[in-house]
Every structure is written in C-alpha cells, then in structure tokens.
N, C-alpha and C positions, 0 to 999 in steps of 0.2 A: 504494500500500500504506500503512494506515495504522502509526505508529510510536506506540508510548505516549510519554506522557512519561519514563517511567522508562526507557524504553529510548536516549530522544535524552538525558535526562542522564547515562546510563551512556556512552553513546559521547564525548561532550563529553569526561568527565574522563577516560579512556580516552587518549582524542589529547592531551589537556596533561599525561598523566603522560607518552606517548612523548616529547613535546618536551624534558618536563623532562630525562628520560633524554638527550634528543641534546647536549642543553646541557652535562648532566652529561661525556659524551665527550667534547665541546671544548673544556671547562675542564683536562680530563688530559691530550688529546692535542696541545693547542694547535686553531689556528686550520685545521679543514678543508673541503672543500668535499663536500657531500652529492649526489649524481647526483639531477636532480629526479624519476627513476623511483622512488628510492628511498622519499623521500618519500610519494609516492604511493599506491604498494604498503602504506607502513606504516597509512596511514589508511583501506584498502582492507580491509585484515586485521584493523585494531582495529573497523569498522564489522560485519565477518564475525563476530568474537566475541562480540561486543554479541550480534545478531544471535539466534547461536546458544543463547542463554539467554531467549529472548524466549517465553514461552506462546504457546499457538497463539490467536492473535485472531478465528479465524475461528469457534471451534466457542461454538455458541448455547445458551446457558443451558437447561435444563427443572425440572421437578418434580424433588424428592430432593436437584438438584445440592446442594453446601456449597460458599458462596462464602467464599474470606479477603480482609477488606477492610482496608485499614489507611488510615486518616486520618495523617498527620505530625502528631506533636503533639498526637493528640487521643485519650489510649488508651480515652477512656469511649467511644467511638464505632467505635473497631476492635474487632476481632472477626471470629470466624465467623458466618454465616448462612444456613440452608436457604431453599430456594427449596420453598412449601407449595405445595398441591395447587393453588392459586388460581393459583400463578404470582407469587408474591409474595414480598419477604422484608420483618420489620419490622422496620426501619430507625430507630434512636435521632432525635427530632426532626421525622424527615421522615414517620415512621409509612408504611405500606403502599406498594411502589416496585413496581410491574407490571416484571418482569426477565426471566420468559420469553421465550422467540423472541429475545430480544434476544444480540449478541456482546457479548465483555467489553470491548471500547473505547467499547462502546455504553453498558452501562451504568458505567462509570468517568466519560462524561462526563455521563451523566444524573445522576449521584451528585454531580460536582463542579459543576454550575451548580445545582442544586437546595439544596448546603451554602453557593454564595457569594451568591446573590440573597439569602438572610437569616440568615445564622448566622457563616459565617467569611468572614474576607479570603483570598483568595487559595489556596483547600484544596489541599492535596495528595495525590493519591488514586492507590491502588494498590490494583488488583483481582485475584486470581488463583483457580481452582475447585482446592479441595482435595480433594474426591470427587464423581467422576462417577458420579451414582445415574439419571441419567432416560435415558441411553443402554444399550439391554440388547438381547443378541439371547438366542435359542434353544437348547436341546443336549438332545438325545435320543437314548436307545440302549444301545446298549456303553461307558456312560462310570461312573466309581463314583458323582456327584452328577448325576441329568439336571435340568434347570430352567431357569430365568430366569438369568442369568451377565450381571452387571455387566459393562460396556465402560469399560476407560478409550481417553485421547487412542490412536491408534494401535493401538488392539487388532488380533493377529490371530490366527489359527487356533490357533497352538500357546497362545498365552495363556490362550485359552479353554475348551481343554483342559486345560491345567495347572485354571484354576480351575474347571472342574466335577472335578477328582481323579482328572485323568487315565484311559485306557483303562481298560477289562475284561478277563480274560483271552480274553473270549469274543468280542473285536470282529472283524470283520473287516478285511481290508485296505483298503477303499476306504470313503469317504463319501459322502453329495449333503449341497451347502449350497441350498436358495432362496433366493434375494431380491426381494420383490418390489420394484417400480419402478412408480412412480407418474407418470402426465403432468398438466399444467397444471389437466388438468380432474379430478381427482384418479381417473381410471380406473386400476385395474393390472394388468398383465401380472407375470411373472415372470421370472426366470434362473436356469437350474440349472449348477452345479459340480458335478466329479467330482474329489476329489483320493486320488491316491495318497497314504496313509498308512505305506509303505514306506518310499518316495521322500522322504515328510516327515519321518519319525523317524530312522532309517534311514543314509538318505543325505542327510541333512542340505539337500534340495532349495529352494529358496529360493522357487522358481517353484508350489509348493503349500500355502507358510504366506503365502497370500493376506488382506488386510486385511477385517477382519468388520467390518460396517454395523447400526447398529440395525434392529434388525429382524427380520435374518437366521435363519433356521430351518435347524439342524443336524444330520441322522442319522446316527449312527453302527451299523450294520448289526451283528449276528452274524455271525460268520465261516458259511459252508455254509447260506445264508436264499436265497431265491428271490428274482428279479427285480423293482424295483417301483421307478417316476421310476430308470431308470438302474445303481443298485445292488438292495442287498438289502430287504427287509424288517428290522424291527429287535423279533426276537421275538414277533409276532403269528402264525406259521406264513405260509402263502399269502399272506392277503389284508390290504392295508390298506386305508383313504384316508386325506386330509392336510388338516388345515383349518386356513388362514391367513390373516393379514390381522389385520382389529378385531376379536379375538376373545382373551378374558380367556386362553386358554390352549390356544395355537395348538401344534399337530404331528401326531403321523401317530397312527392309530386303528385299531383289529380293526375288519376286516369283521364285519358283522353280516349277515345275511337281510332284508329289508322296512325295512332302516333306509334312514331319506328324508333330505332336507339341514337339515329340521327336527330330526329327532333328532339329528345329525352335533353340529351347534351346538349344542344341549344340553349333549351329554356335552362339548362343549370349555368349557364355562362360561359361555356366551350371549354377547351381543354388550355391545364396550367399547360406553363411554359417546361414543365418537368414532366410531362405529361408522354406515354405511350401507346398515341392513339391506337395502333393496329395490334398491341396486345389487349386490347377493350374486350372482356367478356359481360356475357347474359346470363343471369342465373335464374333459374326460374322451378318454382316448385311443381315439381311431377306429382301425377295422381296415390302414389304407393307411399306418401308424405314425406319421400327425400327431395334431391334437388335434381335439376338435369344444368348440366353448363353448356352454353354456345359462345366457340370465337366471333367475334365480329369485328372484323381489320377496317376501322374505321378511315386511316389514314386514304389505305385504295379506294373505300365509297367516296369518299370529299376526293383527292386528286385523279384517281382512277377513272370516276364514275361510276364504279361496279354500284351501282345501288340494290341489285338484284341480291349481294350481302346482307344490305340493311333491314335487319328483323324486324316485324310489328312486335309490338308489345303487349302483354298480358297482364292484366291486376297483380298486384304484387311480384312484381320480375323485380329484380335489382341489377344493375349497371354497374361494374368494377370497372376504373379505369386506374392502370400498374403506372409507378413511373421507371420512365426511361433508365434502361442500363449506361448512358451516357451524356 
C-alpha cells in the first residue's frame, strides 16, 4: 500500500509526541517500567489514526475533478486546479500535466520530480480532490431533481437521493439500479438491483443504501405503474425501453410504435464521443423469462445505410451502447 508522505510525516510526529508524553509520566511518577505490549499497541493506534485521515489514494482523477495542491513554501504555485476536458491541468512553470486516469500518489509524484529536476530542491507536495465532478451516475423518476447527480468519495443511494431532492409524493416503494460492467475487452453486460425503499427510509436498513458507481442508472417508479426490468415503469403508462451505456443521456423512454434503435438513440442525445456505435447491442426479454441479445452495428446503419440492420423495438428492450477500445 502506498503511504504519502504526509501521511508517514504525520505518523512520525505522532509517535515522538507519545514518547514525549511517556517521558512526561516518568519524570512525575519516577522511574517505571512500561509492558513492551504497551508500547506496541501505542504505535499501533497512533499509525491507525494517521491512517484514518489519509484521502482515499486509490480513486483516479477525471474531467471536472478540482484538485488542491499545495507546494510548502511556495504559495504562487499552490492552489486549486481543474482537470479540463483534455485531461489536463495548467500547472505554474510546468505548463500542461496529463493527470487523468492517473491516482493522487501518482500525480503528487509526477508533480514532485517534475518541480525538483529544475525549479526547486527538494519540493514538498501535497495533493488532495476538492470536488468530485467526473464521477456521476443516473436518477430518474419519482424524485423532485431527475438528472446527472454528482458522486462524491463513497456515495450511496441515500446520498443520491438527498441530492436529486429527494422522493415524490408519487414514488413508489421499490427501485431498479443498472450497472453496467465492462470486461477486459470493453464488452458489457449488466446488473440489476431491486431495493426496498421502505426498508431504506423506513427502517433505516443498511443492506439497501448500497454504494453507487459511476455510471449507474436509477429508476425510481410511480407508486401503482406496471411491471418493466423488475419494478414499475416511471410515468410513461405500459411501455418503456432503457438506453444505456455511451450515450449523452442514458435512461428509460415511452414506447413508441415503429420506433427502431436508431430513433431510441436519437431521442437519448446520440452517441458520446467514447462511444462504440457498431458494438451497440439489443437486449430484449424472451418468452421463457430470460433474455435474447441482438448486435446492431449502428455505425454501418448511419454511414453505410444498411438500415435493413436497424431493429424495431419492443416494450421493455434495452439498448447497450460499449465504449470504444480506443
């Protein structure tokens, strides 16, 4: 595991103020002898507190983030910094620092060999995200605010809630969350949740204010809506479908009549820019209650013209759209 350094010099003085403290005791009580568990234990617990104050190191910088950087000594160069669409922030002297994908020990130490190879001796750098803007999932439905809902570290359900403004009068009891889940080779499947909203509010259930992932797409249903992925519909009467994935503005849609996966995508806002139109699958529930999946190479329907590709669509079909391997 890696430690920052701020975090090994906070433990450092940590344990030489306990000693000073021990000293302190046996300069009052005279000359006693300490159990060496004692000891132990105490350096055990001042390392746990450190610890416990420590940013999470793991989570990787995006677009929007604002990073707090602080230089020692050097306040023309600390500051905040957004991370621009590039992936970039500009950085005093060092100009343009590529920092996406990247964690913050990562970029702390790209920032401190980058300051001491020609600027300062010895820098001392501390890095921390003061707004997480490039992590966002979904929320749709019965909520007062539905849209794009900023994630911070640890977001979960109830969070999320609170910040789209809370329930409707009109929600129902239950939700679905997706998730999709991407492998190696950037195909996706998905995962659905059902959580009680009872259970959540309610009865303060712990086991259904489950941790939200970027990404994540949230319905929140009408109370008395018909069946559709598990719960309700969310206001469309009968019929929806769901389209998710690289797509500018993923969630569930009124059936229409003759609407095909091309129109689906339209009305979601077209395809992001990370987006792999011609891996675009259909998923759609078969009669035996599983699913059947259909390719649909969206890219050759729009350039090609193959529209003879382009699927009509069925009440409850969902639309995955993967992103690109490059």
């Amino acid at each position: 595991m890696f430690l920052s350094s701020r975090v090994v010099n906070s433990f450092v003085r940590l344990v030489k103020s306990t000693v000073c403290l021990l000293k302190l005791v046996v300069s009052k009580a005279g000359v006693i002898e300490l159990p060496r568990h004692f000891i132990i234990i105490s350096v055990i617990l001042a390392y746990s507190i450190v610890l416990s104050f420590e940013p999470e190191v793991n989570y990787s910088v995006g677009t929007g983030d604002v990073l707090m950087i602080n230089i020692w000594d050097e306040n023309d160069l600390s500051g905040e910094y957004t991370v621009d669409n590039d992936g970039t922030i500009d950085f005093p002297l060092l100009g343009r620092i590529k920092v996406s994908g990247l964690q913050i020990f990562e970029i702390d130490r790209l920032i401190t060999n980058m300051l001491a190879k020609d600027y300062l001796v010895n820098p001392q750098v501390t890095i921390e995200v003061k707004e997480y803007k490039s992590k966002y999932a979904y929320i749709q439905g019965e909520v007062q605010n539905p849209g794009v809902v900023i994630l911070n570290k640890d977001s979960r359900l109830i969070d999320v809630i609170m910040k789209a403004g809370g329930l409707s009068p009109k929600s129902s009891n239950k939700l679905t969350l997706l998730r999709l889940n991407y492998d190696k080779n950037k195909n996706i499947t998905y995962t659905q949740y059902i959580v009680d909203l009872v259970k959540l509010l309610n009865n303060a259930d712990a086991t259904q204010n489950i941790e939200i992932y970027p990404g994540d797409l949230i319905f929140i249903p009408a109370s008395m809506s018909s069946t559709a992925f598990g719960v309700g519909t969310i206001g469309f009467g009968n019929k929806t479908i769901t389209v998710v994935g690289e797509i500018k503005n993923p969630g569930v849609y009124p059936f229409q009549e003759n609407l095909t996966v091309l129109n689906a995508v339209l009305n979601a806002g077209g395809f992001t820019k990370y987006a792999n139109p011609n891996g675009t699958k259909l998923i759609r529930k078969s009669k035996d209650g599983g699913s059947e999946e259909y390719k649909v190479p969206m890219k050759d329907i729009i350039e090609k013209g193959k529209k003879d590709l382009d699927l009509y669509l069925q009440p409850d079909d969902m639309i995955i759209v993967p992103e690109s391997l490059f």
